[in-house]
C-alpha positions as CSV (number, residue, x, y, z in Angstrom):
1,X,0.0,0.0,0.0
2,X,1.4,3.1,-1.1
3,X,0.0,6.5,0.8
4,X,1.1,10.1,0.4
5,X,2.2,11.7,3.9
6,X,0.7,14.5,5.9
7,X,2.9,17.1,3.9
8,X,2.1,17.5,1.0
9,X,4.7,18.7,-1.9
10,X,5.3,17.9,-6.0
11,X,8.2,16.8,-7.9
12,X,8.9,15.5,-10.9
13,X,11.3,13.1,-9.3
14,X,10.7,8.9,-9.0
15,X,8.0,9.4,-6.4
16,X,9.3,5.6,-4.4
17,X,13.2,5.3,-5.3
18,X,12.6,1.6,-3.3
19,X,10.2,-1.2,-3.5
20,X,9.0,-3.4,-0.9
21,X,7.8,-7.2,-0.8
22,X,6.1,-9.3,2.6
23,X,8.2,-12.0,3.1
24,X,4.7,-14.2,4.3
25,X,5.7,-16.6,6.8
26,X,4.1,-20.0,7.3
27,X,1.5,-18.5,9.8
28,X,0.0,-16.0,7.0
29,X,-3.8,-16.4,6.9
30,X,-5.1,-15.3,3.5
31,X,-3.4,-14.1,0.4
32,X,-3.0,-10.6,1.3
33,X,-0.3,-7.9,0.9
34,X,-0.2,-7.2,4.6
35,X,1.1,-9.5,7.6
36,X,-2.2,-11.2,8.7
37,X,-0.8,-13.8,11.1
38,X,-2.6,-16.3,13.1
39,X,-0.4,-16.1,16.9
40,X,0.0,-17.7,20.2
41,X,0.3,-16.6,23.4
42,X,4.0,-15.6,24.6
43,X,5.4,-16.3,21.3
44,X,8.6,-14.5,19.9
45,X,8.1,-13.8,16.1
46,X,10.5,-12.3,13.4
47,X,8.9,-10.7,10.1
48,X,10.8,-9.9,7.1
49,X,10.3,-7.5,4.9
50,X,12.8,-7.0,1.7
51,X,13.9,-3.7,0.5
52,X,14.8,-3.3,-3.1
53,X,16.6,0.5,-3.9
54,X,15.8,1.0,-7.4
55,X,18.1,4.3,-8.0
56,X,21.5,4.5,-8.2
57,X,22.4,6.4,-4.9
58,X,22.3,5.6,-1.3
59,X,18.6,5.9,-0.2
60,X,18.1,5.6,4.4
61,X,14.6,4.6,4.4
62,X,12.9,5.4,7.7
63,X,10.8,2.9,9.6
64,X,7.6,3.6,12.3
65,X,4.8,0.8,14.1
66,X,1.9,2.7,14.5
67,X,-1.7,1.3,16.3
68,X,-4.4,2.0,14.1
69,X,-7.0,5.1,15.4
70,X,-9.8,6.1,14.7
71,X,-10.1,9.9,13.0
72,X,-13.0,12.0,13.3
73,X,-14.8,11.3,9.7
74,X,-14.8,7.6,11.0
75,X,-12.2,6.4,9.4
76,X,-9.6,4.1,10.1
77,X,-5.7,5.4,10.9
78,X,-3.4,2.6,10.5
79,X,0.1,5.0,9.9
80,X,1.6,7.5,12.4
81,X,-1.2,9.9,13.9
82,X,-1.3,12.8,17.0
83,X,-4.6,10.5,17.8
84,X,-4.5,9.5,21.3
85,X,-4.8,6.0,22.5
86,X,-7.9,4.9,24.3
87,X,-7.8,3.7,27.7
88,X,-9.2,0.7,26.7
89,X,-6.2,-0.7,24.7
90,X,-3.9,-3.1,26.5
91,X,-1.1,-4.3,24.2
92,X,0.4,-1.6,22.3
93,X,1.8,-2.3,18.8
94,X,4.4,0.3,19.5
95,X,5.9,-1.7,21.9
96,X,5.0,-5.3,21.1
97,X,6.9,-4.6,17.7
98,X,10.8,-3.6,17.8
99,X,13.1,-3.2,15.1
100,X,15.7,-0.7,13.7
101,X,14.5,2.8,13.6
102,X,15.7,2.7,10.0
103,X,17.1,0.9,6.4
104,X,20.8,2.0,4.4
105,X,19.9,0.5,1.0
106,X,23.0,0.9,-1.5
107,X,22.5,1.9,-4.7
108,X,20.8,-0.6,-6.7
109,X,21.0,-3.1,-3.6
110,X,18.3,-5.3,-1.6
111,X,18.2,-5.3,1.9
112,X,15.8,-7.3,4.5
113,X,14.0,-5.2,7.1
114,X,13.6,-7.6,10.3
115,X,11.3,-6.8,12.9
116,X,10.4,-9.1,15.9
117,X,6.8,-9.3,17.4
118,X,6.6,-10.2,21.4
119,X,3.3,-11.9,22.4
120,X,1.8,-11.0,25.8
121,X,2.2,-14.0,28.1
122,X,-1.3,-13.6,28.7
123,X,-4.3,-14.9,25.4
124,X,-6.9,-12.7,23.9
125,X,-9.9,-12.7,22.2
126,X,-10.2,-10.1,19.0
127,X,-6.9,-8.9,17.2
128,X,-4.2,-6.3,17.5
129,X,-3.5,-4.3,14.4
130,X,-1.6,-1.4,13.1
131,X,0.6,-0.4,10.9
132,X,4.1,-0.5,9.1
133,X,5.2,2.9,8.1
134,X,8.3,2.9,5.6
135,X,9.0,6.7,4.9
136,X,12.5,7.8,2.7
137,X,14.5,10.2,4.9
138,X,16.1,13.0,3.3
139,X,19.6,13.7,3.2
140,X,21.0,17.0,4.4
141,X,21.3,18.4,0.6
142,X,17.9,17.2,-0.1
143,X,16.4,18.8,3.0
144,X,18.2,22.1,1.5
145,X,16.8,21.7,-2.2
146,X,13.2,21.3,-1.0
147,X,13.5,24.2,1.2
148,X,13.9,26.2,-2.5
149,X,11.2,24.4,-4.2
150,X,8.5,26.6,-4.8
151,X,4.7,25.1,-4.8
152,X,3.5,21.6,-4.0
153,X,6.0,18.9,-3.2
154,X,4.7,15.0,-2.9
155,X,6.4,12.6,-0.9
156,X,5.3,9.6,-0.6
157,X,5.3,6.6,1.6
158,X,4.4,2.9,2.0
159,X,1.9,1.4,4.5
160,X,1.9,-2.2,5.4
161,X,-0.6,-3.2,7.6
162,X,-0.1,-5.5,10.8
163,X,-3.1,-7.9,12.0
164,X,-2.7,-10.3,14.7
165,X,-4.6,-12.8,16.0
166,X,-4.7,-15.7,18.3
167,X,-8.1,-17.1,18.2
168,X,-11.6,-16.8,16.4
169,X,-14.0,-16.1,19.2
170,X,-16.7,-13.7,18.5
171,X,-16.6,-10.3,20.2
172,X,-19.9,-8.8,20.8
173,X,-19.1,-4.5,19.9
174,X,-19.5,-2.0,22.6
175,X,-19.0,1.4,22.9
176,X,-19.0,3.5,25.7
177,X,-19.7,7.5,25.8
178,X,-16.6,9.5,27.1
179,X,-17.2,13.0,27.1
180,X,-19.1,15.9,24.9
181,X,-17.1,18.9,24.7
182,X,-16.8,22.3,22.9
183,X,-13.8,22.8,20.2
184,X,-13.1,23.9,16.5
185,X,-13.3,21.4,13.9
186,X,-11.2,22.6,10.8
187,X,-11.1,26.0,13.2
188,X,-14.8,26.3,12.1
189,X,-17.1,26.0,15.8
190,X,-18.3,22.3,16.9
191,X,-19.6,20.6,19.6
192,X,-17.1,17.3,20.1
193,X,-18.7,14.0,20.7
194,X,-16.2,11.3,22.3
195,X,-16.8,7.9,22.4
196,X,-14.5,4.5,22.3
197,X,-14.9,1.1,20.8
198,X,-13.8,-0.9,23.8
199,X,-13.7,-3.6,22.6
200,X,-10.7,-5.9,20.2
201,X,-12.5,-5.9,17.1
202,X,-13.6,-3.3,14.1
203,X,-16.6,-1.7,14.5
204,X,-18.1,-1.4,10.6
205,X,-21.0,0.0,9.0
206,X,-21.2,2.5,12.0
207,X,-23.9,5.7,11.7
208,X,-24.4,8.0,13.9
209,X,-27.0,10.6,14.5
210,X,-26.4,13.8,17.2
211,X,-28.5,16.5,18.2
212,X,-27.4,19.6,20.5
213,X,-30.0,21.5,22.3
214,X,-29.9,23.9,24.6
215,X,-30.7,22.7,28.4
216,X,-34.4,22.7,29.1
217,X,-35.8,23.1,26.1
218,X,-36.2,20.6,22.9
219,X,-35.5,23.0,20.2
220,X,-32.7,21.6,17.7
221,X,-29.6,24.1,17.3
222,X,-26.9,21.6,16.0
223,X,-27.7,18.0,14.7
224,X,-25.8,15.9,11.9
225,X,-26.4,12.2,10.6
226,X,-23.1,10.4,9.2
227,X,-23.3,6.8,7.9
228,X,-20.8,3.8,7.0
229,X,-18.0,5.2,9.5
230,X,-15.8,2.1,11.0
231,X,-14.2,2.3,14.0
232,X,-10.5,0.3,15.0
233,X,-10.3,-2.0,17.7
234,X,-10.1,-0.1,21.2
235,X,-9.7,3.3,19.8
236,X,-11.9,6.6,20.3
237,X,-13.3,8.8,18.2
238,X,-13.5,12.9,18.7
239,X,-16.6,13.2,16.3
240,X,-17.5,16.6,15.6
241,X,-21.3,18.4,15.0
242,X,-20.9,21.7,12.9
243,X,-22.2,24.7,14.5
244,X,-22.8,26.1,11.2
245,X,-20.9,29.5,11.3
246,X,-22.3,30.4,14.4
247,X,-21.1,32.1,17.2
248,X,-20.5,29.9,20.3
249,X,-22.9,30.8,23.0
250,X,-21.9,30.2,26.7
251,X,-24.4,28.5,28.7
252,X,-25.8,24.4,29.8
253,X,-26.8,22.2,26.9
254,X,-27.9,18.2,26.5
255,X,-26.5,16.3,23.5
256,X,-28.6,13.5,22.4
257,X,-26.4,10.6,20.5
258,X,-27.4,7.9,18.3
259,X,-25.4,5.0,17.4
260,X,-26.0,2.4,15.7
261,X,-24.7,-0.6,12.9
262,X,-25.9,-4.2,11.9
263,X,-25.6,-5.6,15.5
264,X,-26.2,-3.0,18.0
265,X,-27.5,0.0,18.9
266,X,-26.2,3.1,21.3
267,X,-28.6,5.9,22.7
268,X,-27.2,8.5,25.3
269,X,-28.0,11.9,26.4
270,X,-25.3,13.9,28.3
271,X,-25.0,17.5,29.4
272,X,-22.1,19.8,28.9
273,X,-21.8,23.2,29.5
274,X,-20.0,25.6,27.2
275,X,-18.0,28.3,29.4
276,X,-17.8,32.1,28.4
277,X,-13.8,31.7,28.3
278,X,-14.5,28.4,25.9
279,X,-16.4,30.7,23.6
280,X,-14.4,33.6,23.3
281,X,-11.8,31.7,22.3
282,X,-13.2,29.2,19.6
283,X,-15.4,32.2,18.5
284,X,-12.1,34.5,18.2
285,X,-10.5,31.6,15.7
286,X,-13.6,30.4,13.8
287,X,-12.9,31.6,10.3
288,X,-16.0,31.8,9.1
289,X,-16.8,34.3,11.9
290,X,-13.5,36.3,11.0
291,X,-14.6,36.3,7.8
292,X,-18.3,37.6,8.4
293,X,-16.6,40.0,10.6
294,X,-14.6,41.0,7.6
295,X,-14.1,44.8,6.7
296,X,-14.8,46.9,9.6
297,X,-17.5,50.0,7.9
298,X,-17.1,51.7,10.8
299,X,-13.3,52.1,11.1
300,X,-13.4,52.4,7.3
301,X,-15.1,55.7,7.4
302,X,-13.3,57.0,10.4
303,X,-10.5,56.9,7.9
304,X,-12.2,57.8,4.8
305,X,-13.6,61.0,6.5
306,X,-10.3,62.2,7.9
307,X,-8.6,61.6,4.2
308,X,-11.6,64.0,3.3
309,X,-10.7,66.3,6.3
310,X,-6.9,66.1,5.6
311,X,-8.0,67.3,1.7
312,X,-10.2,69.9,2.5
313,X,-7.8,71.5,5.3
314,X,-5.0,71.1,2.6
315,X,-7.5,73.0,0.0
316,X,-7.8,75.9,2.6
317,X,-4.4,76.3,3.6
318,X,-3.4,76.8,-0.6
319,X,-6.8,78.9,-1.0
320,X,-5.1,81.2,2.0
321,X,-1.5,81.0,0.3
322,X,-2.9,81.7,-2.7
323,X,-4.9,84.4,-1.8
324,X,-1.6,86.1,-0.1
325,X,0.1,85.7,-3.1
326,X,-3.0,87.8,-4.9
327,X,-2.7,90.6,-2.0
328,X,0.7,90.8,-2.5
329,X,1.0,91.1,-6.0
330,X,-2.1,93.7,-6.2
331,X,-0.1,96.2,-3.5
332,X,3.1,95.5,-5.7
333,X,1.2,97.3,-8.7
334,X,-0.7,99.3,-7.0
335,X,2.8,101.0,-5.9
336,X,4.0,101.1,-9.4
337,X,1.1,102.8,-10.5
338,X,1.4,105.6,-7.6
């Protein structure tokens, strides 16, 4: 799987000067391009991956286990991410999975990347997945060239995704509501509803519905409806409801949240209260409220009608120096003439 980073830039450069292939070991389920491994409890695994560099100059090739998260459209993180874990997860990825922290490939060379997976003593139900992120690091004159570039620079990255299991018991979902919180979504005003798939399996097919009102009455100010979001396993989601380019009021609300897929459904109702410090601030970086604010009239005419004052004193002061010169020039003949 191939993926463009966070940053996003253009060249007309080979956008991967490596390739990659999974070395599948004998406890590969399925023919997939990703490690998909059936596991057993304390078990000490290497995987291999092999490393091709397909240019003809040293290339370092950078090398990150991520967990997979959950972002707030719903969809499913499985490379680096500022996404925070949920409380619910007990083995981390991050640490179950070591290996170097990067690759030398030679020019024109093949190298194998070996990682080794440590299995928790103790068995689980569900799996444990994440992500293998290979990422070219830069050298020093690079880092200097791109810093010329003008405009939109790519660079790109591969993905290889990580599933482990030990055992195929179902897992019933469950979610559990966390919090409901103001914040800026895209700095545009939202209310923030938080919630985590607790349990060790995806969540799929996931829709949500979410209403804001304000506390004590029924009347509707926010709602939204989102459908087919997935969640990974144990991860939260921050998920947002637009405020519509409103200003943030202070005050007590309720939020009323649906969720639901195939299996299960999830009703709650929770109260939140939006302070007068919260609002100010989100209110003050919403950009479609900067943007309403726009051109100050007011301040714009202050200035237009003392460039109008500033003119017309101007047009007195020459009127007056003017009309010295006339005096002067008049008493000047009239002396002649006597």
């Amino acid at each position: 799987m191939i993926v463009t980073t966070e940053k996003t830039y253009a060249t007309e450069a080979i956008a991967t000067p490596y390739t990659y292939t999974v070395v599948k070991p004998e406890n590969q389920e399925g023919d997939v391009g990703y490690f998909n491994l059936r596991m057993t409890p304390g078990k000490k695994q290497k995987i291999q991956i092999e490393l091709k560099n397909d240019v003809d100059k040293e290339v370092t090739v950078g090398v990150e286990i991520s967990q997979a998260k959950t972002n707030s459209n719903g969809v499913i993180e499985f490379g680096p991410s500022p996404i925070k874990d949920d409380s619910s997860l007990k083995f981390d990825l991050k640490k179950m999975v070591t290996g170097p922290e990067k690759v030398v490939l030679p020019p024109k060379q093949k190298k194998v990347l070996e990682l080794t997976i440590d299995m928790p003593e103790t068995s689980y139900d569900g799996i444990l997945t994440g992500g293998i992120h290979l990422k070219v690091i830069p050298t020093k004159e690079e880092e200097e060239e791109k810093k010329k570039q003008k405009g939109v620079i790519n660079e790109y990255a591969y993905l290889i995704g990580l599933v482990l299991k030990e055992t195929d018991t179902p897992i019933e979902p469950e979610l559990e509501l966390n919090n409901v919180y103001p914040g800026l979504s895209n700095y545009r005003n939202a209310i923030f509803i938080n919630y985590s798939n607790i349990q060790p399996d995806f969540v799929n097919d996931m829709d949500i519905e979410a209403q804001v009102m304000k506390e004590g009455s029924n009347e509707i100010l926010y709602e939204t409806k989102k459908i087919k979001m997935r969640m990974a396993p144990n991860s939260m989601i921050d998920f947002p409801i637009l405020m519509n380019s409103e200003k943030m009021e202070p005050g007590e609300y309720n939020a009323h949240i649906l969720v639901s897929n195939q299996e299960k459904k999830w009703e709650w109702t929770k109260k939140f209260k939006i302070t007068k410090e919260e609002a100010d601030k989100y209110n003050a970086q919403d950009v479609t409220l900067i943007q309403e604010r726009g051109i100050d009239w007011g301040l714009i005419g202050l200035i237009v009608s003392g460039i109008i004052a500033v003119f017309v004193i101007i047009f007195f002061i020459v009127q007056v120096i003017n009309n010295s010169k006339k005096k002067k020039r008049k008493q000047k003949k009239s002396k002649k003439n006597s």
